[in-house]
N, C-alpha and C positions, 0 to 999 in steps of 0.2 A: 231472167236468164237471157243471156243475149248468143248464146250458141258461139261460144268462143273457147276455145281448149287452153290449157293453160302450158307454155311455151316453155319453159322449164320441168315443169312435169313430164310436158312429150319427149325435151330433150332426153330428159332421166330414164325412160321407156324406153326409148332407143337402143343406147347405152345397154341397158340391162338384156337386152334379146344379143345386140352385137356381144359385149362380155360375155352369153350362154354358151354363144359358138364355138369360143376359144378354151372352154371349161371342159367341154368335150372332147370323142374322139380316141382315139388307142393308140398308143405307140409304145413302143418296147425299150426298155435300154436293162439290160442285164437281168431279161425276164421281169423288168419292173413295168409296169404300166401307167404310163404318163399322158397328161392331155396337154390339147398343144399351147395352154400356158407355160406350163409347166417346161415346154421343150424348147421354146424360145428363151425363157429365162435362164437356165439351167443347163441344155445341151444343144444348143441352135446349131449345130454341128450337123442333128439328124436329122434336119430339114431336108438335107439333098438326097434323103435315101427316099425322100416323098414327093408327090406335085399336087398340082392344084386340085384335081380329083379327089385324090384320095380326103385334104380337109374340107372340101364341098360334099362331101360323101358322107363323112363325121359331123355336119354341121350340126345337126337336131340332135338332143340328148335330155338327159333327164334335164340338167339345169335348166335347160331351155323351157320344158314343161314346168317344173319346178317355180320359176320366177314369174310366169303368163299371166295368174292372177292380179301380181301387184303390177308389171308392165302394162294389162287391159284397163288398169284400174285408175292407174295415176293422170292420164294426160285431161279426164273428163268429170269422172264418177267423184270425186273430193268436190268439184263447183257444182253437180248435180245433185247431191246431198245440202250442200251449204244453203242451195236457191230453196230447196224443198223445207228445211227447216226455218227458214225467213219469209216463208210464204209471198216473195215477193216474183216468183214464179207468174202469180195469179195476172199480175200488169200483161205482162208479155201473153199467155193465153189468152186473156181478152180482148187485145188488141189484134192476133190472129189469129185467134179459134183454136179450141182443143184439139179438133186431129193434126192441123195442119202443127200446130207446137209440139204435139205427140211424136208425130214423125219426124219432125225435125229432132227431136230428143235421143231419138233412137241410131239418125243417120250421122250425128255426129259421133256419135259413140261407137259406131260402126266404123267411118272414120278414120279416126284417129286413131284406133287400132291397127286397122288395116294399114293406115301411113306408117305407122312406129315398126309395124314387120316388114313394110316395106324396105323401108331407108334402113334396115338394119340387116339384113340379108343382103343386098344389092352391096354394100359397103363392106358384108365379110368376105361376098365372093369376089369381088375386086384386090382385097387383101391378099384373102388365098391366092388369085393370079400374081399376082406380087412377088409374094414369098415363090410362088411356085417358079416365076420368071428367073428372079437371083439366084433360087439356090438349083434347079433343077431346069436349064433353062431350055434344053432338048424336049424331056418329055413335057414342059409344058405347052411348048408349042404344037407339041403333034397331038394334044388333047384339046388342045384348043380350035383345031381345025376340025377335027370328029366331034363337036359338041356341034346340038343343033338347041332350038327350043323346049322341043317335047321333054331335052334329058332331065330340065330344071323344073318341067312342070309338075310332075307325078310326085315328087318329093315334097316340093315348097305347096303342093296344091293340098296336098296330104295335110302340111303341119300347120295350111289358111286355115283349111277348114276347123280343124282342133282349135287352134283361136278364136275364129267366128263365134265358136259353142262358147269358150270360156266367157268372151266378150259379152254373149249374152246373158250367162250365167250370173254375172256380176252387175251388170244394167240391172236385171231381175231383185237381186238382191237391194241393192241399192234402193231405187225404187219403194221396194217392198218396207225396208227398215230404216231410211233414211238417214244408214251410217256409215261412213265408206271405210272402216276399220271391222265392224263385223262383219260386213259385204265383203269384203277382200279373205279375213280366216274363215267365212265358209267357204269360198269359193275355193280357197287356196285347199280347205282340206276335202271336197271333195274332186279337186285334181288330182291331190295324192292319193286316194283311194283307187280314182279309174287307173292311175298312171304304175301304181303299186301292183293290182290284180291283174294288170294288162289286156281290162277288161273294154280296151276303145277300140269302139269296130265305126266302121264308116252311114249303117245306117243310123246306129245310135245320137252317132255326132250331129248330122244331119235333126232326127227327129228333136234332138234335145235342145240345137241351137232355132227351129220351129217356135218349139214351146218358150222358152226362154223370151224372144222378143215379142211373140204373141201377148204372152201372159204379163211383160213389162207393159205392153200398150192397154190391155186390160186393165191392168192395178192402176195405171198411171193414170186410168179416166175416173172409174170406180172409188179408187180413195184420194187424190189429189188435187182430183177436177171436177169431182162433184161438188154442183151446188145448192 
């Protein structure tokens, strides 16, 4: 394993967080409810009744959750199954010790996650500025002078941390079953379970994204790296 993400997979990550954004969202056209795919394709008209707040506001939605398994899943977890099943893993751990290849396992994975919600949020609210620029170009400006840091932080810091958890959820699996297609429909279903019940609270997330990479560097010594 040479801790290298796989650069098409990240790209397709990407993608799929940026595509969530635009999945989402409310807008109305003749009491109909439409997301701002739908409104750009169809009635780009009602852009100007909006600015840039209002789809940085809508950006998180279910798709968004919805997709996080396979978005965490694809840039690392498919070559960290592959190494683990060709036991050819064992090179590289011996050549730099099992914690240190532990953690390194973990921090890519970590990562590359965090890159792909990066560059994919950064890039829809750039859009949103955009769109918000042409079509509404008054109020965009005067929201863009009243926006500071904090206003982006509380929202995007909210829906890191829910990634961190899944990111780790899916390591865990992975790891655990050495298959990045079961790893991906558990994880995937039980996203929809918390995301369904509306059962995700912030200590939860926390506690479980703990356990999750604890418990991946645990299995990962225990059945991997024992010798």
């Amino acid at each position: 394993m040479n801790f290298q993400i796989d650069k098409k997979a990240m790209l397709l990550s990407v993608l799929l967080m940026y595509g969530s954004f635009f999945a989402t969202g409310t807008y109305l056209l003749e009491h109909e409810t439409m997301n701002l795919f739908q409104v750009i394709m169809t009635c780009p008209y009602l852009l100007k009744n909006y600015t840039a707040l209002h789809y940085i506001d809508h950006q998180y939605g279910i798709w968004f959750y919805l997709l996080l398994p396979v978005a965490c899943g694809l840039p690392f977890i498919g070559i960290l199954c592959d190494e683990l099943n060709t036991n050819y893993y064992r090179l590289i751990s011996a050549r730099i010790g099992n914690i240190k290849f532990i953690v390194c396992t973990l921090l890519v994975q970590f990562i590359s996650t965090i890159s792909s919600f990066f560059v994919a949020t950064v890039f829809f609210k750039l859009t949103a500025l955009i769109i918000g620029i042409l079509k509404n170009k008054e109020g965009t400006f005067d929201e863009i002078q009243q926006m500071n840091l904090s206003y982006f932080l509380v929202e995007d810091g909210r829906c890191l941390l829910y990634l961190v958890m899944i990111s780790g959820l899916i390591i865990f699996m992975a790891i655990l079953t050495a298959d990045f297609y079961f790893s991906v429909i558990v994880v995937f279903f039980i996203n929809f379970l918390i995301q369904d019940h509306e059962i995700s609270i912030l200590a939860l997330e926390i506690v479980t994204a703990c356990f999750a990479y604890i418990g991946s560097a645990y299995i990962f010594r225990r059945r991997w790296l024992a010798c």
